[in-house]
C-alpha positions as CSV (number, residue, x, y, z in Angstrom):
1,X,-22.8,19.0,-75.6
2,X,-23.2,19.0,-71.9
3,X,-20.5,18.1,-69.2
4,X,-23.9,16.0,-67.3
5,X,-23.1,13.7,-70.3
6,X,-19.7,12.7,-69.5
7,X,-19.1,9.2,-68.1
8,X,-16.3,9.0,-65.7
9,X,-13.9,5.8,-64.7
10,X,-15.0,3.9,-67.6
11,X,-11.6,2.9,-68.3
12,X,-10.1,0.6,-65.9
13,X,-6.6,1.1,-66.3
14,X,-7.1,5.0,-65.7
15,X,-9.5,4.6,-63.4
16,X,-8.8,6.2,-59.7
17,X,-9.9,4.2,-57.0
18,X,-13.0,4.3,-55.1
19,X,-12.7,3.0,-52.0
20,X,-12.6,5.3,-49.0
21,X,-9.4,6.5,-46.7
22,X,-8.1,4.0,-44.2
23,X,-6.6,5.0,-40.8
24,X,-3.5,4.1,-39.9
25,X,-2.7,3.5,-36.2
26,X,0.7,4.6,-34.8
27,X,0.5,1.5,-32.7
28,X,-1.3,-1.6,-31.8
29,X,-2.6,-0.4,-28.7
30,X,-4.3,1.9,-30.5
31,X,-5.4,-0.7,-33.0
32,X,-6.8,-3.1,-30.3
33,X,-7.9,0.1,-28.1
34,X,-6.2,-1.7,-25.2
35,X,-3.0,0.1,-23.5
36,X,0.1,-2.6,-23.2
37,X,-0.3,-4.3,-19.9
38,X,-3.0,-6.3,-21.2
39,X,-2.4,-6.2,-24.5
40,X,-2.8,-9.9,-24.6
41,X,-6.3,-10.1,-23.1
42,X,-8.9,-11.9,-24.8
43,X,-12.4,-11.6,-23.7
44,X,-13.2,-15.0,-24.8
45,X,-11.1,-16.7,-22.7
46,X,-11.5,-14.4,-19.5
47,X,-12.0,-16.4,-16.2
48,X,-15.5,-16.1,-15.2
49,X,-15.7,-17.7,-12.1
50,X,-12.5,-16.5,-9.6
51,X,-11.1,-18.1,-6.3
52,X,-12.4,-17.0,-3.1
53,X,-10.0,-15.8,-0.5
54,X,-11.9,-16.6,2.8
55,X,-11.0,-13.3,5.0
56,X,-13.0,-14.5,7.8
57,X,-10.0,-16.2,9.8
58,X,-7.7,-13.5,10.1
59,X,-10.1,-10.6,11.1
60,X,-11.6,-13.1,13.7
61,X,-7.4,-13.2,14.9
62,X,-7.5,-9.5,14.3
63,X,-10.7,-9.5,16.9
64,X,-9.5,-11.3,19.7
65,X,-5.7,-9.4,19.6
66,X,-7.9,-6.2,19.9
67,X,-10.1,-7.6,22.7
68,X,-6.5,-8.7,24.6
69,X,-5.6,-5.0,24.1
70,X,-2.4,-3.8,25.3
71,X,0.2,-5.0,28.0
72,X,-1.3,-3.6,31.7
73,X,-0.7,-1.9,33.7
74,X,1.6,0.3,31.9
75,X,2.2,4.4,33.2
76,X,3.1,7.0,30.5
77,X,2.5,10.5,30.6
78,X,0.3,11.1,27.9
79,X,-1.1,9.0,24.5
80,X,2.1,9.5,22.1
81,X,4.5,7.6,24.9
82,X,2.1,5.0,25.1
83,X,2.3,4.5,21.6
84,X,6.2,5.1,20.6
85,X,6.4,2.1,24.0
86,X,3.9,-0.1,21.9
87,X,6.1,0.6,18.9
88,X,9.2,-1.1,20.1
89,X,7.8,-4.6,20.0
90,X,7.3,-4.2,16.0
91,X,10.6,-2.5,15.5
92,X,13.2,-5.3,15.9
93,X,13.3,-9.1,15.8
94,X,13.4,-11.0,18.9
95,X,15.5,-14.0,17.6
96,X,17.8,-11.2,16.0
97,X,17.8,-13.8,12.7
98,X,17.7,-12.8,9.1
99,X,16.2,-14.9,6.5
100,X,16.4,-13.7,2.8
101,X,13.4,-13.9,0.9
102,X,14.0,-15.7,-3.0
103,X,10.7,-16.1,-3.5
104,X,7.5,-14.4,-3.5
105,X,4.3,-16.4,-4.1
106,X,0.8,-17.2,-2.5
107,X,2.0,-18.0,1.2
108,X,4.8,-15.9,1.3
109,X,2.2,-13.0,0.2
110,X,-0.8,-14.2,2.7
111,X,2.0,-14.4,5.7
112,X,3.1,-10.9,5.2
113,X,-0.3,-9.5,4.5
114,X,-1.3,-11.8,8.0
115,X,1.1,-10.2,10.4
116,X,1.2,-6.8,9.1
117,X,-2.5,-6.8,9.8
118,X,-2.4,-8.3,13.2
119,X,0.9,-6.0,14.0
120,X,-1.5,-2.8,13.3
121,X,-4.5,-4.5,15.5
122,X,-2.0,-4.6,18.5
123,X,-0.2,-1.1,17.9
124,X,-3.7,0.2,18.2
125,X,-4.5,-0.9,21.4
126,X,-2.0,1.1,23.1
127,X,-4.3,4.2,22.1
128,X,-6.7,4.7,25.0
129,X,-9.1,5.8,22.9
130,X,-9.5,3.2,20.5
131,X,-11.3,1.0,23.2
132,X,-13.8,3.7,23.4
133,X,-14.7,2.3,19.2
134,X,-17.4,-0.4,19.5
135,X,-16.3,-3.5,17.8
136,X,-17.9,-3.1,14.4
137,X,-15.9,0.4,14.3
138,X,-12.9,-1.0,15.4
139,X,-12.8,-4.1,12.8
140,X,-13.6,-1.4,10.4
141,X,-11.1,0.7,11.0
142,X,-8.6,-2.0,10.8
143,X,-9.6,-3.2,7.9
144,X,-8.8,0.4,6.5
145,X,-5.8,1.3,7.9
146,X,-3.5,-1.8,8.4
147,X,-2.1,-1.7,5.0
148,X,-1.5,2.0,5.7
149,X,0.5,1.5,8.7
150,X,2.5,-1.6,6.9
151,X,3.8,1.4,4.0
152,X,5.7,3.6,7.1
153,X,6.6,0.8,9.5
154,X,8.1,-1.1,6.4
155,X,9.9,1.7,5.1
156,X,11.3,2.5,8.7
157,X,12.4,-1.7,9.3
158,X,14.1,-0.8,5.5
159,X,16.2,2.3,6.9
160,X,17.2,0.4,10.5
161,X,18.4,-2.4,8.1
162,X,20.6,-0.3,6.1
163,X,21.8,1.4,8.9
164,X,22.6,-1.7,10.5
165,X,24.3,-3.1,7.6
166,X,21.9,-6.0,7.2
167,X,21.1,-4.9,3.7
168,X,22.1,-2.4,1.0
169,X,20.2,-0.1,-1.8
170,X,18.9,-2.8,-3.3
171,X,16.9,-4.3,-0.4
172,X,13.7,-4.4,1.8
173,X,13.6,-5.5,5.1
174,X,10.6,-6.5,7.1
175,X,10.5,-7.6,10.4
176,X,8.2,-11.2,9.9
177,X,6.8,-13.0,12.8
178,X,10.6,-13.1,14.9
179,X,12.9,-12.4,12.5
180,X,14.1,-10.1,9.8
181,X,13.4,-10.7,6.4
182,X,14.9,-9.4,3.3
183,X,14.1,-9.1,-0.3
184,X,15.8,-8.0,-3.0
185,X,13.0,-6.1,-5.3
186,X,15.5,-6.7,-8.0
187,X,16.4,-10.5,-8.0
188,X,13.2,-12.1,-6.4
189,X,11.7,-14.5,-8.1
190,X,7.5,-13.6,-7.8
191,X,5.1,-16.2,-8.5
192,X,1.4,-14.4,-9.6
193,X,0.0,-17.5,-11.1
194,X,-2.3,-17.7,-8.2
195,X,-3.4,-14.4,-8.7
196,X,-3.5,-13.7,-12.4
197,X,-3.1,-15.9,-15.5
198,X,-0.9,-13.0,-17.2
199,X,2.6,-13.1,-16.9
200,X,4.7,-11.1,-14.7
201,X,5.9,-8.8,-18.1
202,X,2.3,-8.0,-19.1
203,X,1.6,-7.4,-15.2
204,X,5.0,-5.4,-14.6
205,X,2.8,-1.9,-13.8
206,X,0.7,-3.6,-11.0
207,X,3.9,-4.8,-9.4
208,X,6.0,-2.9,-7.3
209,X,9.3,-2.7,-8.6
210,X,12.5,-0.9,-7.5
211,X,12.2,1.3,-9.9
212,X,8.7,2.8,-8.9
213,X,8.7,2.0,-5.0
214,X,7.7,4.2,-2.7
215,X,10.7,2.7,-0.3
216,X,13.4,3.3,-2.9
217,X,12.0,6.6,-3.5
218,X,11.5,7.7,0.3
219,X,15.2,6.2,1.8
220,X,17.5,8.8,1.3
221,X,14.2,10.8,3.1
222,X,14.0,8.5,6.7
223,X,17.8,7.9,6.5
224,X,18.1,11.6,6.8
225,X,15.3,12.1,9.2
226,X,16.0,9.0,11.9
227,X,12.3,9.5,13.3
228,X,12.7,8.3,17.4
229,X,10.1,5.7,18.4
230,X,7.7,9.0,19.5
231,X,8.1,10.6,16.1
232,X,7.8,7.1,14.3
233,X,4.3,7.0,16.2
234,X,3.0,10.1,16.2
235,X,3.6,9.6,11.9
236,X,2.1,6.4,12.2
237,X,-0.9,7.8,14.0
238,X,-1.2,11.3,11.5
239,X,-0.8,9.0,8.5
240,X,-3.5,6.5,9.2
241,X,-5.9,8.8,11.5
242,X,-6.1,11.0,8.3
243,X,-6.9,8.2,5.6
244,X,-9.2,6.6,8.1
245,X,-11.1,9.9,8.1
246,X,-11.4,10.5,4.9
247,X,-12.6,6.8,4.2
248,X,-15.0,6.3,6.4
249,X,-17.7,8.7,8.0
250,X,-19.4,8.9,11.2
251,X,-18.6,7.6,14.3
252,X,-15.0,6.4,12.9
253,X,-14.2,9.9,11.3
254,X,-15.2,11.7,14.7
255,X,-12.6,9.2,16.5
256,X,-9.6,10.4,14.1
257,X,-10.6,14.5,14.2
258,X,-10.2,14.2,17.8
259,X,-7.4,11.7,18.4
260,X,-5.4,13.9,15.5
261,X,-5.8,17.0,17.8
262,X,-4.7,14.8,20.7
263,X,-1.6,13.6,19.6
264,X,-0.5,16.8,18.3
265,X,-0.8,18.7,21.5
266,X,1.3,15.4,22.9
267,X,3.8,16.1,20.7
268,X,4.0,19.8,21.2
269,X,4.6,18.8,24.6
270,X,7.4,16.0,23.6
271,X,9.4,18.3,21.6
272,X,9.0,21.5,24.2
273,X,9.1,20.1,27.8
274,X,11.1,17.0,27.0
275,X,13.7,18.0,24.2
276,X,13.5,20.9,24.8
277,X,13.4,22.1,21.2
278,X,11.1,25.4,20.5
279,X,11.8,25.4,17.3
280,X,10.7,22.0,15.7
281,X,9.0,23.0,12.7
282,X,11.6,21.9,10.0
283,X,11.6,18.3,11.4
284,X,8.1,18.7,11.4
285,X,7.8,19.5,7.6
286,X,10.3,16.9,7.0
287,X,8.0,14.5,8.9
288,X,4.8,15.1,7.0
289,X,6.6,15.3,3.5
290,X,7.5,11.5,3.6
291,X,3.8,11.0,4.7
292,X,2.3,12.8,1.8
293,X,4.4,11.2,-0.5
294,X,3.1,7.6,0.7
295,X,-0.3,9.1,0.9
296,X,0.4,9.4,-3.1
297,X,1.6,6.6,-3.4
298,X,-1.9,5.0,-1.8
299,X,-3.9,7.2,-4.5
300,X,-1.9,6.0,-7.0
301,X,-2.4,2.2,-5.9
302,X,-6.0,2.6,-5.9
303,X,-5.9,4.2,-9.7
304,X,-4.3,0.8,-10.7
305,X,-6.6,-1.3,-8.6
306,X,-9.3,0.7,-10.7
307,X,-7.7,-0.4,-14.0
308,X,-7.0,-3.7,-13.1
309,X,-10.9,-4.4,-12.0
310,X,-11.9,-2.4,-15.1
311,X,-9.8,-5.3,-17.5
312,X,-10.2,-7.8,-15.0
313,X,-7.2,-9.3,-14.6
314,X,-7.3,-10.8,-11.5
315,X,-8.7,-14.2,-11.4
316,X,-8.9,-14.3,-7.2
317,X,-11.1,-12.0,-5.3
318,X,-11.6,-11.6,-1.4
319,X,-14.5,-12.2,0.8
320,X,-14.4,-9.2,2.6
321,X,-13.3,-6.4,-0.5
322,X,-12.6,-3.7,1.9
323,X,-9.5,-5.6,3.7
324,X,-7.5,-4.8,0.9
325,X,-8.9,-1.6,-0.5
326,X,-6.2,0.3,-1.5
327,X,-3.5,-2.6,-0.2
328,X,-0.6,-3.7,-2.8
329,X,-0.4,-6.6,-4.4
């Protein structure tokens, strides 16, 4: 007798199973290999062909405000003066009237986006330097940076509004076109059908919500700090200058090396001959901390941008791709 002989699972009620191991996932977005924000995507239904947002009208705007340049003639002692003088305009609202915003849809959305672009165009003017940019360069630039300079000058309209008492923790304020506006990120109602065909839950991390914006997490920060209208600019300036730079090459990233080194000798010269303050390199630090943490706040933007393309769930795109680069939704 020989143990090659034997017959094995003969007998079915003995008989051990043969089929093989199955997995079993912890959860079902690692089941569908999708994480949860678009859990409920379904390639077969996936929109194809998307709406085309015609950028074309609002960088011609952005052209001729740029060609208009700044107020003349108009004396300051050196660029950041110029600047923190071209600042004012943006920081209040001439009708000194505050609308609260309820809702946030498509033209609530394209107005902000419109002024906050055509804001930046005029701010830049007041840099002599700027001029020197040929057109192309100077569209391009724009197109960069607006979005950038929309992050601080928002966050800085936020702090004079809570200072003010026009709003409280809960709020944003903007200054739109000439007034005040104010949203509460908690209670407003936002409208992305024109944008998406997923809901606002499954498109919760793309959205910026008081619990993960940069403006709730920066306050306490520019409350504390109360930048002046010459530190406001010259963080304006350091912010965008610097993103441009890295962004772009060439002609555009020559133009921010040297204006950078510009406006800091300016504001040596601010905080030494003018405030007399030798010692300003705590407010300084204090400065450049709330600008790295919006410059994180860009890179981390741009890392849900990537995702978002990657699962396409956006069913608009825009003419011109690198106007809002980077922007928020």
């Amino acid at each position: 007798m020989s143990s090659e002989n034997f017959q094995f699972c003969r007998d079915l009620i003995g008989a051990k199973p043969t089929t093989s191991r199955r997995t079993m996932y912890r959860s079902i977005e690692q089941l569908v290999g999708r994480p949860y924000f678009v859990l409920s995507c379904n390639p077969e239904v996936l929109v194809l062909k998307k709406d085309v947002i015609d950028c074309l009208p609002l960088l011609e705007k952005a052209a001729e405000v740029m060609a208009m340049g700044s107020e003349s003639p108009l004396f300051c002692k050196n660029r950041l003066l110029k600047l923190a003088q071209g600042l004012q305009q943006f920081q209040d609202a001439p009708s000194n009237q505050v609308r609260f915003v309820h809702k946030m849809g498509k033209n609530e959305v394209m107005s902000f986006f419109e002024t906050d672009f055509l804001r930046a165009s005029k701010w830049f003017t007041y840099l002599d330097e700027f001029q020197f940019l040929d057109k192309g360069n100077q569209s391009l630039f724009m197109q960069g940076v607006w979005h950038v300079w929309s992050r601080l000058q928002k966050l800085s309209i936020s702090a004079i509004g809570r200072r003010r008492g026009i709003c409280d923790e809960n709020m944003v304020m903007v200054s739109h076109q000439n007034e005040f506006a104010v949203c509460d990120l908690d209670k407003i109602e936002v409208d992305m059908s024109w944008c998406t065909s997923y809901s606002n839950e499954e498109m919760r991390y793309f959205l910026d919500t008081s619990h993960d914006s940069y403006i709730y997490q920066l306050m306490d920060e520019m409350m504390s700090l109360k930048p002046n209208d010459v530190e406001l600019s010259y963080m304006l300036c350091q912010l965008c200058l610097q993103y441009a730079g890295q962004r772009f090459q060439g002609e555009i990233m020559e133009f921010c090396e040297k204006v950078l080194g510009f406006l800091a000798d300016d504001l040596h010269n601010y905080y030494v001959k003018q405030m007399k303050l030798g010692n300003y390199a705590a407010r300084l630090g204090k400065m450049m901390r709330i600008n790295n943490k919006i410059r994180e706040d860009i890179r981390k933007t741009r890392l849900r941008q990537e995702i978002a393309q990657a699962f396409d769930v956006w069913q608009v795109e825009f003419s011109n791709e690198e106007v809002f680069k980077d922007a928020k939704t």
